[in-house]
C-alpha positions in Angstrom: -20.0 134.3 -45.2 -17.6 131.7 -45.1 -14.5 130.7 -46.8 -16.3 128.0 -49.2 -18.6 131.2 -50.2 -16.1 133.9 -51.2 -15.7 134.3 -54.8 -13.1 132.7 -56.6 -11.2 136.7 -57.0 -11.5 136.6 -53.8 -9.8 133.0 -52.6 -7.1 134.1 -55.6 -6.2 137.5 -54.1 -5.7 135.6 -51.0 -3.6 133.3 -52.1 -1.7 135.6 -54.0 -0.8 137.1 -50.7 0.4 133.8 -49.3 2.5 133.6 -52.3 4.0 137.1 -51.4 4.5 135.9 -47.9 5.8 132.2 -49.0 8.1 134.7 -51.3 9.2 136.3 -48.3 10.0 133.6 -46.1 12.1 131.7 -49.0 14.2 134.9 -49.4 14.6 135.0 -45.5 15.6 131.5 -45.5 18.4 131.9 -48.1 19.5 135.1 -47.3 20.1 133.7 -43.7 21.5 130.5 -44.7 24.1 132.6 -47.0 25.0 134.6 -44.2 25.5 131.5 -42.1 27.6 130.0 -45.1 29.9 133.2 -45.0 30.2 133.2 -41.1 31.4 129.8 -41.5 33.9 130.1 -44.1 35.3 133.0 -42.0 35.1 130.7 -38.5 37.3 128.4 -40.7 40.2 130.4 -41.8 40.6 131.9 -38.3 40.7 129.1 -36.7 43.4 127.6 -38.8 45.4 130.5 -38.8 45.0 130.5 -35.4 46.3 126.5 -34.9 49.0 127.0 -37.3 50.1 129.8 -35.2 50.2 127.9 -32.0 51.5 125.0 -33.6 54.5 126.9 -34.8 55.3 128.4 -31.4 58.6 127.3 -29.9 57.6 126.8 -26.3 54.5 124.6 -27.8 57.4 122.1 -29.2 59.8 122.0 -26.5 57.0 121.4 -23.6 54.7 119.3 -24.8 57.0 116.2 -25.0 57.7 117.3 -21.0 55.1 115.4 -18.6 54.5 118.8 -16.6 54.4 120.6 -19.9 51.2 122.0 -19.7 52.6 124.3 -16.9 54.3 126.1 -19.6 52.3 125.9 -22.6 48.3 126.2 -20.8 49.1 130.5 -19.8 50.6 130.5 -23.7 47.6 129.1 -24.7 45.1 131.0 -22.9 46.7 134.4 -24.0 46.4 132.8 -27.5 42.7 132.1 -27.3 42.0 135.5 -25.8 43.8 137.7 -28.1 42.6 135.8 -31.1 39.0 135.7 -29.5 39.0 132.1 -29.8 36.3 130.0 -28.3 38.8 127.3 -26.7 42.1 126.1 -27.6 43.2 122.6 -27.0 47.1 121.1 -26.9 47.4 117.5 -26.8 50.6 115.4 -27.1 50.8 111.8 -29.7 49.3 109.9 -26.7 45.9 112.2 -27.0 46.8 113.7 -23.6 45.5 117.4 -22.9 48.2 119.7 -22.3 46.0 123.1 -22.4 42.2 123.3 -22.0 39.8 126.5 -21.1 38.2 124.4 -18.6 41.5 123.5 -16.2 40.4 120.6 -14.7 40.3 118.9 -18.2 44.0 119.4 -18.7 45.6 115.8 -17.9 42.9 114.0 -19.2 42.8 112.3 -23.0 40.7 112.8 -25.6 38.9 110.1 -27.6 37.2 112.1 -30.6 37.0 110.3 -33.5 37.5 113.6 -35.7 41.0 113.6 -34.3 42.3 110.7 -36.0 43.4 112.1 -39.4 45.4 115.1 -37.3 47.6 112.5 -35.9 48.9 111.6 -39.3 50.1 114.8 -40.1 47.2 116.3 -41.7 45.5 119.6 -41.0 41.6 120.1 -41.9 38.8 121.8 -40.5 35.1 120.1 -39.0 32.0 121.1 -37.7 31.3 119.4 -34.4 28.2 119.8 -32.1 29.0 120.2 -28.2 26.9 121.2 -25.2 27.1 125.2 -26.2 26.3 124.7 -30.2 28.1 124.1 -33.5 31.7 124.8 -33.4 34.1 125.1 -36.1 37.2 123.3 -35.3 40.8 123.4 -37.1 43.3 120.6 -36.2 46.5 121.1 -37.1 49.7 118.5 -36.0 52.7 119.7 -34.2 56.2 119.0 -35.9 59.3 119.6 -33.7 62.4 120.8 -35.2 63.3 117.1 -36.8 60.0 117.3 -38.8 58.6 114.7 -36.5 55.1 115.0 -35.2 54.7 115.4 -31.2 51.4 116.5 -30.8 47.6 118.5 -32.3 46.6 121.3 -31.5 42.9 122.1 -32.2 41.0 125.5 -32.3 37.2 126.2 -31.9 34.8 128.6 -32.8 31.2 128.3 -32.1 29.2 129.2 -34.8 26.6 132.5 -33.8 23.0 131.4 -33.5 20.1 131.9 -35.2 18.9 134.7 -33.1 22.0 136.5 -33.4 22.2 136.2 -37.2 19.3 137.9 -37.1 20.1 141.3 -35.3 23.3 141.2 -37.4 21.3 141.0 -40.3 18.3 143.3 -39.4 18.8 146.2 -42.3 19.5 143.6 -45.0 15.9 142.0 -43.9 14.2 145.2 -44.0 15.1 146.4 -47.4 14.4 142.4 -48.4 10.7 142.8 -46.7 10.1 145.9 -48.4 11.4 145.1 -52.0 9.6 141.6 -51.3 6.0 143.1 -50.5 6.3 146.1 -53.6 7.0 143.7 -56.2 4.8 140.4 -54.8 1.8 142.7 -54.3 2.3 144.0 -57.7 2.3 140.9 -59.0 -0.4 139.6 -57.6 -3.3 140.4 -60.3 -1.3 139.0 -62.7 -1.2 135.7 -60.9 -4.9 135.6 -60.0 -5.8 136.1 -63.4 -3.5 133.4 -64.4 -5.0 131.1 -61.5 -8.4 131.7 -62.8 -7.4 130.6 -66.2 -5.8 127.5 -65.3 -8.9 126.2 -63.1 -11.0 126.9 -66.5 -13.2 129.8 -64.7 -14.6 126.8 -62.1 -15.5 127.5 -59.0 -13.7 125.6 -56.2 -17.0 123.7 -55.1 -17.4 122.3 -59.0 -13.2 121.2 -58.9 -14.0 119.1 -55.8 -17.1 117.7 -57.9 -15.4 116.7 -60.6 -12.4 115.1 -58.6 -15.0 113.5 -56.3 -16.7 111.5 -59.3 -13.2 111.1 -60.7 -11.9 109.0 -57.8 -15.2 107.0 -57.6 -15.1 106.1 -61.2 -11.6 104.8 -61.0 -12.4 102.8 -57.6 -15.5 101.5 -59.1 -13.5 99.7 -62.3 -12.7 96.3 -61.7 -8.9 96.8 -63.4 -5.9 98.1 -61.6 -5.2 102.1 -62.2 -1.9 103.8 -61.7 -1.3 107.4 -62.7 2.4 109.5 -62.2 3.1 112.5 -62.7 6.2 113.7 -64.6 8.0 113.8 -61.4 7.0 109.8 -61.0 4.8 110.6 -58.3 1.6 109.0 -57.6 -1.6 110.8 -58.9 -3.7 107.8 -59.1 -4.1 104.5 -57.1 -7.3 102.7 -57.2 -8.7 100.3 -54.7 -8.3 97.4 -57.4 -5.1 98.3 -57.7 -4.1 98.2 -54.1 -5.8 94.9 -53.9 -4.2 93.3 -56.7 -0.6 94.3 -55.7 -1.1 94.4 -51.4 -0.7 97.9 -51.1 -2.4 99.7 -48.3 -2.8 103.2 -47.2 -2.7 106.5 -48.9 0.0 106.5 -51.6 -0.5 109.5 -53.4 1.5 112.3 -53.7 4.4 109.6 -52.7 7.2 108.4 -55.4 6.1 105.0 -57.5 9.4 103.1 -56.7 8.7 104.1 -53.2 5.7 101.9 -53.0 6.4 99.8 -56.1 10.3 99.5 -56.9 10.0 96.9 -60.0 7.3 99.2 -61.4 7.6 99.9 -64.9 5.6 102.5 -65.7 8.3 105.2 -64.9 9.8 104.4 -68.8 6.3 105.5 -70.1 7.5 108.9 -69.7 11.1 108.6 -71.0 9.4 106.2 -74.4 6.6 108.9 -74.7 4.3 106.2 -76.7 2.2 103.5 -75.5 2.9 99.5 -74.7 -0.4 97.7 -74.9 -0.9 94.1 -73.4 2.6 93.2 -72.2 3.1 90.8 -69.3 4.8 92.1 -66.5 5.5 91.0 -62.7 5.3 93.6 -60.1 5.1 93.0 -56.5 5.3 89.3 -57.3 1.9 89.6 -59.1 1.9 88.3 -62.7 -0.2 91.3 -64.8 -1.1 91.9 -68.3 -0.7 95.8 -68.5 -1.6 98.5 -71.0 0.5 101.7 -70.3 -0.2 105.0 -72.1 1.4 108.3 -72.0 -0.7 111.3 -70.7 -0.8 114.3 -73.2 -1.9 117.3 -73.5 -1.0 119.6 -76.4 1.5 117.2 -77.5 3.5 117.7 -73.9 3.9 114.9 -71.8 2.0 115.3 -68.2 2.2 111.9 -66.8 1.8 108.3 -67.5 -1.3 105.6 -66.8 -1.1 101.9 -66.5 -4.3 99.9 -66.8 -4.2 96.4 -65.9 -5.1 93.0 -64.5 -4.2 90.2 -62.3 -2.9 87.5 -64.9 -1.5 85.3 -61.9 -4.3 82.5 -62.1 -4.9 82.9 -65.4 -1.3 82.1 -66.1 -1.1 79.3 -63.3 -4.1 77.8 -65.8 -1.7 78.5 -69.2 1.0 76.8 -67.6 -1.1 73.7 -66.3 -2.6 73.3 -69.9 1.6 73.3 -70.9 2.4 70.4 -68.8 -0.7 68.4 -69.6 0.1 69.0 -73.5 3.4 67.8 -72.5 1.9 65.1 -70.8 -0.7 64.2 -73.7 2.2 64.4 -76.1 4.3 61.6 -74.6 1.3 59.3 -74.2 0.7 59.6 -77.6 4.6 59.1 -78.8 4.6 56.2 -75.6 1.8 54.7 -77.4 3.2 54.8 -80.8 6.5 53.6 -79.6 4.7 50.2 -77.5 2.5 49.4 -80.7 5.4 49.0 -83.0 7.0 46.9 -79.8 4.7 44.6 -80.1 4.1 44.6 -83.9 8.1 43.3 -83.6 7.6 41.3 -81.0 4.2 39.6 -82.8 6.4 39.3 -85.8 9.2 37.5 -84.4 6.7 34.7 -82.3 4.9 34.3 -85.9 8.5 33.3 -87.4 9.2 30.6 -84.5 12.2 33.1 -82.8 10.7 33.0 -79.0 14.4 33.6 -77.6 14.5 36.4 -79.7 11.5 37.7 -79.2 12.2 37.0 -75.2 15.5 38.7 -75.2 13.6 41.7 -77.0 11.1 42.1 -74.4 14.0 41.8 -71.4 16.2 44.2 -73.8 13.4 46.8 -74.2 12.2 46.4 -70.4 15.6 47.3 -68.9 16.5 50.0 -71.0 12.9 51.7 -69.8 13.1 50.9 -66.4 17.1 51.9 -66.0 15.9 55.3 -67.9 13.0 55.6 -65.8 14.9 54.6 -62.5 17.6 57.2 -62.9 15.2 60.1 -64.0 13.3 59.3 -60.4 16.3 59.3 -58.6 17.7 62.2 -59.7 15.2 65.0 -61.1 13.2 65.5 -57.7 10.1 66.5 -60.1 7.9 64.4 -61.8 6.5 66.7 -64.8 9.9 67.3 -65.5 11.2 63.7 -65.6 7.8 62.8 -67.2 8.8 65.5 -70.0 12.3 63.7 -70.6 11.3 60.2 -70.7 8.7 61.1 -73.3 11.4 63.3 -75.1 13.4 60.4 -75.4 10.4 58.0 -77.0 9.3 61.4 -79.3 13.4 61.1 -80.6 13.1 57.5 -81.2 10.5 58.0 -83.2 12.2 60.6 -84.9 14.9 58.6 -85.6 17.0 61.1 -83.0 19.1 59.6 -80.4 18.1 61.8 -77.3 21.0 60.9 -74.8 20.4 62.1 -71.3 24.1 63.0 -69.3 24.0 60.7 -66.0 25.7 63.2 -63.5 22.2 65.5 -64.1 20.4 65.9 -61.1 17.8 68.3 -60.1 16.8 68.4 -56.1 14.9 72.2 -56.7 14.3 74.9 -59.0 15.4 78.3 -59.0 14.1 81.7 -57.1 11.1 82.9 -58.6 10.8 79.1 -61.2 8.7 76.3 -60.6 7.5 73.2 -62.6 5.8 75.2 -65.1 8.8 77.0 -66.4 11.0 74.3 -66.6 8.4 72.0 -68.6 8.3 75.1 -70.9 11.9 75.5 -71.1 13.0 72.0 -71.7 9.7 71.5 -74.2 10.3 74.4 -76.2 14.3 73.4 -76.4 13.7 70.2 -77.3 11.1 70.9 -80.1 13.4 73.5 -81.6 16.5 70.8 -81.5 14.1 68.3 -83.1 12.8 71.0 -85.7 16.6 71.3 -86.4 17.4 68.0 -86.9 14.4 66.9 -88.9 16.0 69.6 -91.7 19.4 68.1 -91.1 21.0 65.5 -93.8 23.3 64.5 -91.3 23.5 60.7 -90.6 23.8 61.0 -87.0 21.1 62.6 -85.4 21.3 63.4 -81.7 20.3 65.3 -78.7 22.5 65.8 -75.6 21.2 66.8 -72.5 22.6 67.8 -69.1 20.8 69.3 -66.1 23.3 70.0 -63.0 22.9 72.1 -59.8 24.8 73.3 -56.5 24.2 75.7 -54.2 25.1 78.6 -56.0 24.6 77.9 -59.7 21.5 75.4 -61.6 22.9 74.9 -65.4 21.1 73.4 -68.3 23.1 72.4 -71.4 20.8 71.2 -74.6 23.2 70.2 -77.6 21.8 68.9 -81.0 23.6 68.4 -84.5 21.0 70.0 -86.3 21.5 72.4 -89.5 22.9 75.2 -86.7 21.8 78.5 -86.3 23.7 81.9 -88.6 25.1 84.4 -86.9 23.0 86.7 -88.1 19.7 84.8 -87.1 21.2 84.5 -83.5 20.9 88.4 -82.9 17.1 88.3 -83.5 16.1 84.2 -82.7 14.8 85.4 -79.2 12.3 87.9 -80.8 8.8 87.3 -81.0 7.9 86.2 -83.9 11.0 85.8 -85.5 11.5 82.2 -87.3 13.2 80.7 -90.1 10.3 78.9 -91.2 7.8 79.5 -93.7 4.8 78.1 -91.6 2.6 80.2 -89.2 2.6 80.0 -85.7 5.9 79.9 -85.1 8.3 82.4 -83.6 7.3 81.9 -80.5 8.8 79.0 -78.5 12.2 80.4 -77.6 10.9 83.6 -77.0 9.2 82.4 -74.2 12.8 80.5 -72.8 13.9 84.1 -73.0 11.5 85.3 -70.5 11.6 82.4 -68.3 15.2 82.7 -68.5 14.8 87.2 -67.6 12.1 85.8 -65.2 14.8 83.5 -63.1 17.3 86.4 -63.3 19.5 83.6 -65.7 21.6 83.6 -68.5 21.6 82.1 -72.0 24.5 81.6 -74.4 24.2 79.9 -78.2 27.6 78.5 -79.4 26.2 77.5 -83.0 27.9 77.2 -86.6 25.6 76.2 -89.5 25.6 72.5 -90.3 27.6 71.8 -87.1 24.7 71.8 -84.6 23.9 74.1 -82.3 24.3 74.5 -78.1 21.6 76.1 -75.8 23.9 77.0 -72.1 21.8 78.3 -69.7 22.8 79.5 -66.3 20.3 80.1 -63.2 21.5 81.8 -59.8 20.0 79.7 -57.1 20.5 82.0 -53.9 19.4 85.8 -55.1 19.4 87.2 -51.2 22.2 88.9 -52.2 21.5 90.6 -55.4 19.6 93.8 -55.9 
């Protein structure tokens, strides 16, 4: 019969014996590492007492300023060492020379330890320090003279017993350990294989690996990303979906979640204890719209799963649609603004004033092209430039004066930013300063704009003279659905600068007073190599 046959009694009674044994070994480990602890502790205190001693010694402090010193002080030394049972007992002057060694021919030579340092300004201390017979428990202790001025170290050392003879020291404590060990795990051991039994539901082995066999295959067989921890964060689950979607390879479970994925954030499942259904997240530089649940089981929390899927292209689609709104928007307002152009220009040929209507055309002409020159020149993208220029038209039609700063400049976004977020960012702006002003009563309506960058900071500045934003409303305006306005649908666009602005690892400031206007600052690191 073999192993995979026995009963389940059977396998438990076994393994309650391996837990008597496990039991054992623990108890060995600790009492052992106690004793060592203890043996330690003692090492210590004799071998300071034993530096102190010699550094207090008068013949220590009259010879070891002497350059044939160590003639006097090495036979001190070595009676020292062997009344004190010492392992060795070194004497070395300020300039790190040895002026007593065990081993003779070292005495003349310097020292270089590192450990050594702190003794030679005049402090005493103990350390453990590894040599070619074992550990060794050092003291260092300086050497004042009679004017309270340091002239030397000395340094004791103990080598610390091995494990071998830990053991023979310790042989009657282990023997009442094994038997006390073996009487009560023995004892216990019914008890724990009935437990055992109860937690594996009265299965038998075989059916457990059946059931976590067709587990396994039905999570690799879904087409979404699964990732189970444990209350301890440690993987449980890991799909093959999973591991493609985010590039991880190998066998993960078992291993720590910020181990293999440190921007994870399914770890604050456990700490929230309730669910977070469809929220966007990047991990791994994979965008992913994630639903994360807690595991429960009689109302205790066992572990947390996320479900999910790649969102990357999906979003890369969202964002193209952004710009070519943007894009359709500004033809629209572009073809607005040329109709009623002409509709001025047809009016003043039809009432005889060609110069006028000349000097219009040349007036209108070089304001585009001087706008349109300095937005190519200096925003080094064209969505974004595109998204000005037709911001500018859309205000004219507003009857908004949208002034763009001439020191802006724009050679390349931020870390982890692209086209897409800046279209958003500046759209989304710009329709809530427009919003703002449309409600305004205010005769001068405008829009500043600046857009600057070095190498260390990219800065946007968006200033209107709208109706201004409460205090109170400024606490909550970044919310998801939160608006002032009575219409659906809105409550959305500066939410999404907020996340663009968390996704570029940014800032964003509001300096606003109501009827005064309102001022967007935001800041965006552009070299992150350094940050966490």
């Amino acid at each position: 019969m073999t192993i995979k046959q026995l009963p389940i009694q059977v396998k438990i009674t076994i393994l309650s014996f391996g837990v008597v044994l496990f039991t054992l070994l623990i108890s060995s480990i600790f009492l052992i590492g106690n004793v060592e602890n203890l043996k330690k502790e003692e090492l210590r205190k004799r071998s300071m007492i034993t530096a102190r001693t010699v550094a207090q010694l008068p013949e220590i402090k009259q010879n070891i300023t002497l350059d044939d010193g160590w003639e006097n002080i090495n036979p001190v030394v070595d009676r020292i060492r062997i009344i004190n049972d010492a392992d060795y007992i070194v004497v070395m002057n300020n300039q790190r020379k040895r002026f007593s060694h065990p081993n003779h021919s070292m005495i003349g030579t310097y020292s270089s330890g590192v450990d050594e340092n702190e003794a030679f300004a005049r402090h005493s201390y103990t350390t453990l320090a590894k040599g070619e017979e074992g550990l060794a428990v050092r003291a260092l202790v300086p050497i004042l003279n009679n004017k309270s001025e340091q002239v030397g170290v000395v340094i004791v050392g103990n080598l610390l017993p091995g494990f071998s003879a830990l053991l023979l020291d310790m042989k009657k404590e282990i023997l009442i350990m094994l038997f006390l060990t073996l009487l009560f795990g023995i004892s216990g051991s019914g008890l724990l294989a009935r437990h055992i039994k109860n937690q594996m539901y009265h299965l038998e082995p075989y059916e457990l690996k059946r059931i976590l066999e067709e587990r396994t295959a039905t999570f690799n067989a879904m087409h979404e990303g699964v990732i189970a921890i444990d209350t301890e964060k440690r993987i449980t689950v890991f799909n093959h979906k999973a591991k493609e979607m985010l590039g991880v390879s190998g066998d993960v479970i078992g291993k720590p979640i910020q181990s293999i994925l440190y921007d994870t954030r399914l770890p604050e499942i456990l700490e929230l204890e309730k669910p977070i259904f469809n929220q966007e997240l990047t991990v791994n530089d994979t965008n992913l719209m994630s639903n994360r649940v807690p595991i429960l089981f009689d109302h205790n929390v066992l572990g947390a799963v996320a479900i999910f899927q790649d969102r990357t292209e999906v979003t890369k689609i969202a964002e193209e649609l952004t710009g070519v709104k943007a894009f359709v928007e500004a033809l629209r307002v572009q073809n607005h603004e040329h109709m009623n152009k002409l509709h001025t220009i047809a009016g003043l040929i039809q009432l005889g004033n060609k110069d006028k209507a000349l000097n219009y055309v040349f007036n209108i002409t070089e304001e585009y092209e001087d706008l349109s020159s300095f937005l190519s020149e200096n925003i080094g993208n064209d969505s974004l430039a595109g998204l000005l220029l037709s911001k500018v038209s859309r205000g004219k039609e507003l009857g908004i004066h949208v002034h763009i700063d001439r020191k802006s400049h724009l050679n390349k976004f931020p870390p982890d930013l692209d086209k897409h977020d800046f279209v958003l960012l500046f759209g989304n702006l710009f329709e809530n300063a427009f919003t703002a002003l449309q409600q305004s009563e205010s005769h001068e309506k405008y829009v500043e704009v600046s857009l600057e960058q070095d190498d260390e900071l990219c800065s946007i500045l968006i200033e209107d003279s709208g109706i201004g934003i409460s205090e109170e409303d400024q606490k909550q305006i970044f919310k998801e659905g939160f608006t002032t306005k009575s219409e659906e649908g809105h409550g959305i666009g500066l939410s999404l600068v907020k996340n663009i602005v968390d996704k570029g690892e940014g800032t964003i400031n509001i300096y606003s007073k109501p009827n005064q206007g309102t001022s967007f600052v935001i800041t965006f690191p552009m070299d992150r190599r350094g940050s966490a």
